[in-house]
C-alpha positions as CSV (number, residue, x, y, z in Angstrom):
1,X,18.2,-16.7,21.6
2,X,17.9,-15.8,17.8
3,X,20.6,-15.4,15.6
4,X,20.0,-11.6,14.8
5,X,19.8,-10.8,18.3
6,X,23.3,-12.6,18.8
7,X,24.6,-10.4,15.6
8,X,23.3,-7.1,17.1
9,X,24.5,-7.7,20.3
10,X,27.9,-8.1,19.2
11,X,27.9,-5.3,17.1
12,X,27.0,-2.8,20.3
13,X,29.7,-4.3,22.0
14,X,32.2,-3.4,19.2
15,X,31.0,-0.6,18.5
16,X,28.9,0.9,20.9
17,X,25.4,2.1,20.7
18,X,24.7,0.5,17.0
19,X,21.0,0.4,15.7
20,X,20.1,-0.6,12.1
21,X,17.4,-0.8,10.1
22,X,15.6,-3.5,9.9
23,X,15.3,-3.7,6.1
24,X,19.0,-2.6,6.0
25,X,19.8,-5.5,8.5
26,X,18.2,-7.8,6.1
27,X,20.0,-6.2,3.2
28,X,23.1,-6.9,4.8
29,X,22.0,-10.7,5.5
30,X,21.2,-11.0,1.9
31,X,24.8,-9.4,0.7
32,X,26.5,-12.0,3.3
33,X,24.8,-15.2,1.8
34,X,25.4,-14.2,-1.6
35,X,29.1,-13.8,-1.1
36,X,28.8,-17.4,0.8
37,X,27.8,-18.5,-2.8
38,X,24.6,-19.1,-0.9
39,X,21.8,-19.3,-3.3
40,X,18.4,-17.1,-3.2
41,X,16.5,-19.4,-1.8
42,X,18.6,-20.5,0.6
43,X,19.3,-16.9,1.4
44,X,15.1,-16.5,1.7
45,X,15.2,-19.7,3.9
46,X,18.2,-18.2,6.2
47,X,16.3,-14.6,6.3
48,X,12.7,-16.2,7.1
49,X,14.6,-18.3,10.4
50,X,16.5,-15.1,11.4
51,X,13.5,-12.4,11.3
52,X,10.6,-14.3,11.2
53,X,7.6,-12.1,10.8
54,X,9.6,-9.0,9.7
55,X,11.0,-10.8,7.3
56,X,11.3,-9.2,3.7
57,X,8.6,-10.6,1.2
58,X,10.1,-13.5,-1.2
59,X,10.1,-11.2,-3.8
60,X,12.3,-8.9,-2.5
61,X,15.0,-11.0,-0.8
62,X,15.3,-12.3,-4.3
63,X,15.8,-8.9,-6.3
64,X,18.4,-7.9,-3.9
65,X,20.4,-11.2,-3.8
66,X,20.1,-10.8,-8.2
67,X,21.2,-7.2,-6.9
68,X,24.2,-8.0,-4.8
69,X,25.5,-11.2,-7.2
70,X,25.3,-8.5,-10.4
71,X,28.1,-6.6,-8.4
72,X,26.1,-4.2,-6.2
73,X,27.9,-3.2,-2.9
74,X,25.6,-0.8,-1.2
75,X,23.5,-2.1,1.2
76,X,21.1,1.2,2.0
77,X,17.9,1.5,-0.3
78,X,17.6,3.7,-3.5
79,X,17.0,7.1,-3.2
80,X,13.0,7.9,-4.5
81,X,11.6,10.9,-6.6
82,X,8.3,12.3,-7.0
83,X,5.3,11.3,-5.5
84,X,5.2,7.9,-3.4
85,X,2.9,5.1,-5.2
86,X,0.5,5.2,-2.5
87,X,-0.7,8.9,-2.9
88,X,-3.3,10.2,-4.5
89,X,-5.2,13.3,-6.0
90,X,-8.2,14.4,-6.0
91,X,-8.4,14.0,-10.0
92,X,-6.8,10.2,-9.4
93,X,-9.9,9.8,-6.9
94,X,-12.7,11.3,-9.1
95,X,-11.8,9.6,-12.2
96,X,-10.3,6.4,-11.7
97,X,-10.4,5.5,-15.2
98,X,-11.1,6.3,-18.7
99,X,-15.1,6.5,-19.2
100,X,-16.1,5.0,-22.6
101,X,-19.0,7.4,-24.6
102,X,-21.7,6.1,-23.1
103,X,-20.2,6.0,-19.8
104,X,-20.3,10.0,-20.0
105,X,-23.3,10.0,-22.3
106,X,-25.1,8.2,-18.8
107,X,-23.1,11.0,-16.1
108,X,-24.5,13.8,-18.5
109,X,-28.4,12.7,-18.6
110,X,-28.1,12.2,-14.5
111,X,-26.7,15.2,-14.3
112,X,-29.6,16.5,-16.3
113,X,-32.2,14.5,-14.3
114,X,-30.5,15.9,-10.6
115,X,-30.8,19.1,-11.7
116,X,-34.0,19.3,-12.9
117,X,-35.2,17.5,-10.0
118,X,-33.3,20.0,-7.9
119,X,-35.3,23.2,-9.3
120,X,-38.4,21.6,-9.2
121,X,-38.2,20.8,-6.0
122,X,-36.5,23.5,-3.7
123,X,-36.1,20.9,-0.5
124,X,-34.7,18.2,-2.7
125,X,-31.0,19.1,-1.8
126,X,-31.9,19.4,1.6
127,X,-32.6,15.8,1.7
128,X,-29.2,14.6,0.3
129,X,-26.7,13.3,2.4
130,X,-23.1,13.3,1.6
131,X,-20.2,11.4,2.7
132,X,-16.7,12.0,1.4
133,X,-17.4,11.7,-2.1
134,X,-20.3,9.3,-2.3
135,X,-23.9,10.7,-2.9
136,X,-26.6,8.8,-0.8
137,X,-30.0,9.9,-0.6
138,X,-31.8,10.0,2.7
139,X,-34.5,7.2,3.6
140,X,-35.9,6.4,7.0
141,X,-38.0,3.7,7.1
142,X,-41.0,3.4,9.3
143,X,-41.2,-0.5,9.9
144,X,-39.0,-3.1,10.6
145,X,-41.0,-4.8,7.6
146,X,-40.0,-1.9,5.3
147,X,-36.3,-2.0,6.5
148,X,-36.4,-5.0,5.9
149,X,-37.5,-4.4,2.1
150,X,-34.8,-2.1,1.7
């Protein structure tokens, strides 16, 4: 039986129905070795054999041990503001970086060119196909030999 299962086990019994975290069990873990004078890497060690695959990431076990031995008692995760790192906006998505001169010089004279070659040709747009914000424009090949040129 693992160890963690032991330690949870005991804990319902003391204190009844008693679910944690798993990051916060780690946490825990971590402030425990520390206070053992266990060093991070043995704390990592200790915290790989415990959870295994839902272990925290090297990286993190470490900042919370340098957390805990600089005199930090709570074990529960810093509250966040804002927006979470992983979101984006529509303006993050269309411009994902600064274009140089040339770079908007080029988007310009497309521009130019698609437009042109939309009022010249009235079906043009019909024959554009559009996925999420990608611009692909239709071809249906009539041979496996001209697929295969493609």
């Amino acid at each position: 039986m693992r160890v963690h299962s032991n330690f949870r086990n005991t804990l319902c019994l003391v204190c009844g129905e008693f679910t944690m975290d798993p990051r916060t069990e780690q946490r825990v873990c971590i402030k425990f070795y520390g206070n053992l004078g266990k060093s991070a890497t043995e704390t990592f060690a200790m915290i790989q054999k415990v959870f295994g695959g839902q272990s925290m990431s090297r990286t993190r076990v470490f900042e919370w041990h340098a957390r805990f031995r600089a005199g930090r008692t709570d074990v529960e995760d810093d509250a966040h503001t804002g927006r979470p790192v992983s979101s984006t906006t529509p303006a993050a998505t269309f411009v994902p970086r600064i274009l140089t001169a040339d770079q908007k010089a080029q988007r310009v004279e497309v521009c130019m060119d698609l437009r042109q070659t939309a009022s010249d040709d009235p079906t043009f747009l019909s024959r554009v196909i559009t996925g999420g914000e990608s611009w692909i424009y239709g071809y249906d090949p009539e041979t496996k030999q001209q697929s295969s040129q493609w």
